[in-house]
TIFI-388024 format. One record per residue (C-alpha): residue in one letter; x, y, z. Coordinates in steps of 0.02 Angstrom, whole numbers, padded with zeros to 5 digits. Layout:
N
aa = A; x = X; y = Y; z = Z .
...
This chain:
160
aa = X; x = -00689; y = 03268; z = 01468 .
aa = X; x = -00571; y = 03128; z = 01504 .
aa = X; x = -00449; y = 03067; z = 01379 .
aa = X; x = -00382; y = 02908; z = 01404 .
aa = X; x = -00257; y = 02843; z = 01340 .
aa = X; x = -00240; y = 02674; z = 01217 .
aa = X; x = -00161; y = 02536; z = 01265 .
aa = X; x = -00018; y = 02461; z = 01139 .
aa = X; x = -00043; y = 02308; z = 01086 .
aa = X; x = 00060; y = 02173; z = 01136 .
aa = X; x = 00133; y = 02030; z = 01006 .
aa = X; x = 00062; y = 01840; z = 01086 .
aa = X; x = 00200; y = 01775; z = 01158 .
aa = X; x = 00200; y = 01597; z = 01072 .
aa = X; x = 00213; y = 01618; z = 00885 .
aa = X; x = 00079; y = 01547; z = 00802 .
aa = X; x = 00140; y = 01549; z = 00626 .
aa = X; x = 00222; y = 01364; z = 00623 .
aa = X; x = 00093; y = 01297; z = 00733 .
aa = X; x = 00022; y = 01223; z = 00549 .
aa = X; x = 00194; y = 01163; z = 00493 .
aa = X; x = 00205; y = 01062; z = 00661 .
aa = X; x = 00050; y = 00998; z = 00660 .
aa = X; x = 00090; y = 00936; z = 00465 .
aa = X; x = 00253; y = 00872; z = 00549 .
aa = X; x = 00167; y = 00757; z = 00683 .
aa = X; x = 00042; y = 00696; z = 00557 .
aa = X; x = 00161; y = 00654; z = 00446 .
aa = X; x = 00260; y = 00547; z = 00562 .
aa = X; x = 00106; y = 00469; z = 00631 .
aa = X; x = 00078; y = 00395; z = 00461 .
aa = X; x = 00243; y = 00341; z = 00425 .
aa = X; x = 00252; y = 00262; z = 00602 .
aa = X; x = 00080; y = 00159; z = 00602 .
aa = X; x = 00047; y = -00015; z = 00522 .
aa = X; x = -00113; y = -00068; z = 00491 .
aa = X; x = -00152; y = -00235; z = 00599 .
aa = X; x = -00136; y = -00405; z = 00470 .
aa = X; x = -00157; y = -00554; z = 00545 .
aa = X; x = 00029; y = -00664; z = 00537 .
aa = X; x = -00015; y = -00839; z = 00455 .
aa = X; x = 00066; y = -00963; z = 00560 .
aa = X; x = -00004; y = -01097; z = 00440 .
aa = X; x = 00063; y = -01178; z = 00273 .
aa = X; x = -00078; y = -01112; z = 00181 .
aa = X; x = -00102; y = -01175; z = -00020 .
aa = X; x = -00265; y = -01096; z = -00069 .
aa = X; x = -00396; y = -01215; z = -00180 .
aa = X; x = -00443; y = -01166; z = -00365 .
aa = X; x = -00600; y = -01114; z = -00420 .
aa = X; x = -00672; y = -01038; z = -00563 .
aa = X; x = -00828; y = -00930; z = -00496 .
aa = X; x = -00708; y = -00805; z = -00397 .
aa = X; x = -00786; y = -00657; z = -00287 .
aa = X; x = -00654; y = -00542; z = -00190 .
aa = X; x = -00696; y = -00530; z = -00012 .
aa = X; x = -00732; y = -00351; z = 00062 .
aa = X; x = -00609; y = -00310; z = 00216 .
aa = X; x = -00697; y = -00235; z = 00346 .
aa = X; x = -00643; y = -00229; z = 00519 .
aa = X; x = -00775; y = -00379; z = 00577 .
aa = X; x = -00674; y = -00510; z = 00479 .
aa = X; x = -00624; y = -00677; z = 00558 .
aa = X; x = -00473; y = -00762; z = 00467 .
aa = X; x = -00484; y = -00934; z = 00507 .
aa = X; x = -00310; y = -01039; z = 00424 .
aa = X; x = -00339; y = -01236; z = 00425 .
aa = X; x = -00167; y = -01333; z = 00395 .
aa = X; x = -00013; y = -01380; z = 00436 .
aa = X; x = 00062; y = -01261; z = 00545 .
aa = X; x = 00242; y = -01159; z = 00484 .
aa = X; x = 00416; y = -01237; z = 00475 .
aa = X; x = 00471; y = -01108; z = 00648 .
aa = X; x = 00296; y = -01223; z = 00747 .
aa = X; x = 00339; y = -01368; z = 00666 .
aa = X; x = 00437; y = -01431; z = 00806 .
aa = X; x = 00319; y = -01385; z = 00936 .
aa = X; x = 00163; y = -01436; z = 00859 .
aa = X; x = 00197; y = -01593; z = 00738 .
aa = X; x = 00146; y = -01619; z = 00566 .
aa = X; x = -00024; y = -01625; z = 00597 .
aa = X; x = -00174; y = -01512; z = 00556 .
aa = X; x = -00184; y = -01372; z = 00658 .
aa = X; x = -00329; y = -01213; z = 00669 .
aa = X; x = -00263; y = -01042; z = 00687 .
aa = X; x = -00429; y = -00901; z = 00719 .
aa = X; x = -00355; y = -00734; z = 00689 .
aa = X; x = -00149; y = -00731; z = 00765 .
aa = X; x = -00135; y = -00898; z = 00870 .
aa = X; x = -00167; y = -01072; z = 00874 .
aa = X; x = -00330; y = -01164; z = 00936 .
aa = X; x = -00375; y = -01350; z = 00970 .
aa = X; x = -00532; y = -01395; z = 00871 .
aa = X; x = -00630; y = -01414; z = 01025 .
aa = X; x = -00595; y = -01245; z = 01076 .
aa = X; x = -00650; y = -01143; z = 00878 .
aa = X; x = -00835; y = -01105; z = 00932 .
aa = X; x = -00784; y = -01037; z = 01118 .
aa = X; x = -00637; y = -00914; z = 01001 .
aa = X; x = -00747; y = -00867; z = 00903 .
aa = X; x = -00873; y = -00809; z = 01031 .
aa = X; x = -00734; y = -00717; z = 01117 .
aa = X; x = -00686; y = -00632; z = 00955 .
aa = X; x = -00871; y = -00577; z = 00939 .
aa = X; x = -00886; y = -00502; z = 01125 .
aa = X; x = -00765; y = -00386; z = 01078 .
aa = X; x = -00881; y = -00322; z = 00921 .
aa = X; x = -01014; y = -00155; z = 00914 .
aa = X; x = -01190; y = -00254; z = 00894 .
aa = X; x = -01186; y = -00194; z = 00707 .
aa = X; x = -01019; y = -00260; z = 00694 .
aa = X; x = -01082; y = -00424; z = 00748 .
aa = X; x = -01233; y = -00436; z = 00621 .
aa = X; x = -01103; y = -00395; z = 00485 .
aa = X; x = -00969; y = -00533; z = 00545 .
aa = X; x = -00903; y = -00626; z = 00408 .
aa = X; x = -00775; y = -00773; z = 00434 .
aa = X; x = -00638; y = -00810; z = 00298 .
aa = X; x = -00601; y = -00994; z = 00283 .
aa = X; x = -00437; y = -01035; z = 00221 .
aa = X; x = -00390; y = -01204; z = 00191 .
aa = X; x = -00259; y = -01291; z = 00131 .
aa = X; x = -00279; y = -01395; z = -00021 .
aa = X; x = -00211; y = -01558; z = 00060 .
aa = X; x = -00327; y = -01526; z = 00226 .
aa = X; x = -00462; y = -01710; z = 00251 .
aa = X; x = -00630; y = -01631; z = 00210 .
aa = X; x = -00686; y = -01711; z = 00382 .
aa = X; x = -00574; y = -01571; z = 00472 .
aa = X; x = -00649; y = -01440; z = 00359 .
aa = X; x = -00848; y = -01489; z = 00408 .
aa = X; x = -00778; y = -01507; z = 00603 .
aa = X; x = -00722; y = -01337; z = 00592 .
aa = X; x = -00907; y = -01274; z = 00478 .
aa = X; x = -00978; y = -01360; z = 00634 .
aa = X; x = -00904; y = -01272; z = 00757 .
aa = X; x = -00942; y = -01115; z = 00665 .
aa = X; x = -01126; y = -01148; z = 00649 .
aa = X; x = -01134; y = -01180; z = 00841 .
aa = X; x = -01035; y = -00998; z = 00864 .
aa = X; x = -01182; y = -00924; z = 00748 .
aa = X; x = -01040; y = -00869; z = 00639 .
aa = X; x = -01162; y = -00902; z = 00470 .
aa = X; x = -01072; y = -00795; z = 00359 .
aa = X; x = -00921; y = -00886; z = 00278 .
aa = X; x = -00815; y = -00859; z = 00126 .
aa = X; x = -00689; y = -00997; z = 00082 .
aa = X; x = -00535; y = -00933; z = -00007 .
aa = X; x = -00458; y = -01003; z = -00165 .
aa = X; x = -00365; y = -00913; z = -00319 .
aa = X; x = -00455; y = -00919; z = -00496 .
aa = X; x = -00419; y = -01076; z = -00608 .
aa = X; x = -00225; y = -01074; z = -00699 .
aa = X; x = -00159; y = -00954; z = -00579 .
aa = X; x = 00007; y = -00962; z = -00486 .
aa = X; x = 00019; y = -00924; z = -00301 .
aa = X; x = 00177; y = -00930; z = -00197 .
aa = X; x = 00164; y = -01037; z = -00054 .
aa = X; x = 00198; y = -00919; z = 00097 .
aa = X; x = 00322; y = -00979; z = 00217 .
């Protein structure tokens, strides 16, 4: 009969007791560190009143779409007059329907079905601009659109 004899064993080289506490660490910093995306509004933007008020989901197939006269920093650049901004930069009227398509190509198929476009227009905007830009829309097959405005009597600080 053979006796044989046991092996010690050895302690892992890499101590795994703070492996949690680092892991907590990174994760931690990650959310301190990350901002969710917002779309800059590079338009003066006075929303309409209205009494029948329904909050908009926010989902991540949301087109903002700002009709007005652009910021006092673009004022120089662009005039006084009416400008369009989809999502985080300017675009000509003629050009809404092909930026909108664009902003749909980069959309999941469900996403698409689900697209909803946010309308925000400033108070003093001709309603001719407004029904250019529904037009446009309509030709993009962007059929889902909410138009923003804050409830009757309330105060809003224009954003500049």
């Amino acid at each position: 009969m053979r006796i044989e004899r046991r092996r010690e064993r050895r302690q892992p080289e890499l101590n795994m007791q703070s492996l949690p506490d680092l892991i907590f660490t990174v994760l931690f910093f990650f959310m301190l560190v990350t901002t969710m995306r917002s779309v800059p509004v590079k338009v003066d933007f006075r929303a309409p009143e209205g009494s029948e008020i329904v909050k908009l989901r926010k989902n991540s197939s949301t087109l903002y779409v700002f009709v007005g006269r652009p910021v006092q920093a673009y004022r120089q650049a662009l005039g006084d007059s009416v400008v369009i901004q989809v999502n985080d930069r300017y675009v000509p009227l003629q050009q809404v329907t092909a930026a909108v398509n664009k902003y749909c190509e980069d959309l999941l198929p469900d996403e698409r079905e689900q697209m909803t476009v946010s309308l925000k227009v400033d108070r003093s905007v001709p309603m001719g601009v407004v029904s250019q830009v529904k037009m446009a829309l309509r030709q993009a097959g962007a059929l889902k659109v909410h138009y923003s405005a804050v409830k009757t009597g309330t105060v809003v600080k224009n954003r500049r």
